[in-house]
DRENNUKE-390326 format. One line per field, with one value per residue (C-alpha): x, y, z; residue number from 1; residue in one letter. Coordinates in nm, 4 decimals, padded with zeros to 6 digits. Layout:
<recs>
east	X; ...
north	Y; ...
up	Z; ...
k	NUM; ...
r	A; ...
</recs>
This chain:
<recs>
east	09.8176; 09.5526; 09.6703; 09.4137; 09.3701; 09.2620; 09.6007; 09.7910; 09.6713; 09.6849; 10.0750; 10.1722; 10.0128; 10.2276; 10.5311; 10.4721; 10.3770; 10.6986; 10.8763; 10.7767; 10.8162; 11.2029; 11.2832; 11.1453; 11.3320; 11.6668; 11.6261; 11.5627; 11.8889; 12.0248; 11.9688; 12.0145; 12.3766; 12.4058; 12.3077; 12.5361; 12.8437; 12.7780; 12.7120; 13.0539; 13.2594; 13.1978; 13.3210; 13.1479; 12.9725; 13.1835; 12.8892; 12.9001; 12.7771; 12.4522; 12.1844; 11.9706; 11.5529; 11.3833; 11.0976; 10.7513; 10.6959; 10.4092; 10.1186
north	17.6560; 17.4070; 17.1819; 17.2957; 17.0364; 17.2702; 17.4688; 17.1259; 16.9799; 17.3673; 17.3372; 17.0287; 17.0453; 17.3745; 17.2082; 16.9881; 17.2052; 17.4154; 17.0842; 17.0211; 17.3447; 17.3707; 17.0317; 17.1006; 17.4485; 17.2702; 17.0362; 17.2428; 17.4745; 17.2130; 17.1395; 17.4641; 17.4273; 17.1122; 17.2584; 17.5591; 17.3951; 17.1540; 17.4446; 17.6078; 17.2774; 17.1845; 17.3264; 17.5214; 17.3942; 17.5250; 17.7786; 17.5492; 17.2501; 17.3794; 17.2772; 17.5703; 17.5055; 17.4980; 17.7437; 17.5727; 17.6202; 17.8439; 17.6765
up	15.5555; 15.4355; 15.1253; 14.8072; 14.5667; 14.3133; 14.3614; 14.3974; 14.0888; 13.8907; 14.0319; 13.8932; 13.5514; 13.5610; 13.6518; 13.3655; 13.1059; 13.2016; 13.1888; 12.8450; 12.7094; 12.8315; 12.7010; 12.3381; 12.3622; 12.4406; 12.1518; 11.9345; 12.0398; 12.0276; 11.6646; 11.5767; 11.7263; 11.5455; 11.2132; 11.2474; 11.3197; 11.0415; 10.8337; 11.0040; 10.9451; 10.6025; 10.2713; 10.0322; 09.7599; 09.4079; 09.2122; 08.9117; 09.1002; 09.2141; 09.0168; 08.9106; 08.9813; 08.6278; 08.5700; 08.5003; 08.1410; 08.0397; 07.8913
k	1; 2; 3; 4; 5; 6; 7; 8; 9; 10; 11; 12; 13; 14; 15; 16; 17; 18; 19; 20; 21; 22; 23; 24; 25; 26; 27; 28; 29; 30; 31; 32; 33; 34; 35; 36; 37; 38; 39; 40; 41; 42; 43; 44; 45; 46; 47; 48; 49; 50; 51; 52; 53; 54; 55; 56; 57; 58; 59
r	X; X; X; X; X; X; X; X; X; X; X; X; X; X; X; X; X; X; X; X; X; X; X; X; X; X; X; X; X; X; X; X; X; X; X; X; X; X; X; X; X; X; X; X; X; X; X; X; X; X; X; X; X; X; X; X; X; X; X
</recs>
């Protein structure tokens, strides 16, 4: 089989572009994971202590 550098170079941008893509997807599980288990591992806030968002006042 003859090398094609049109298929060579198509092939490694691939190859990159599928490198890319996996390494933001496993960051980004991986802060997911990270944000869970924080979320799993701390206490909850008490009600009273959460500060309520003021509405804008009318004009």
């Amino acid at each position: 089989m003859t090398k094609n550098p049109f298929m060579s170079a198509w092939l490694s941008w691939a190859n990159r572009a599928t490198s890319l893509w996996t390494t933001a997807a496993m960051s980004a599980a991986k802060r997911n994971q990270t944000a869970a288990f924080k979320a799993m591992t701390t206490p909850p806030k008490p009600a009273a202590s959460r500060s309520k968002r003021k509405g804008r006042t009318a004009r």
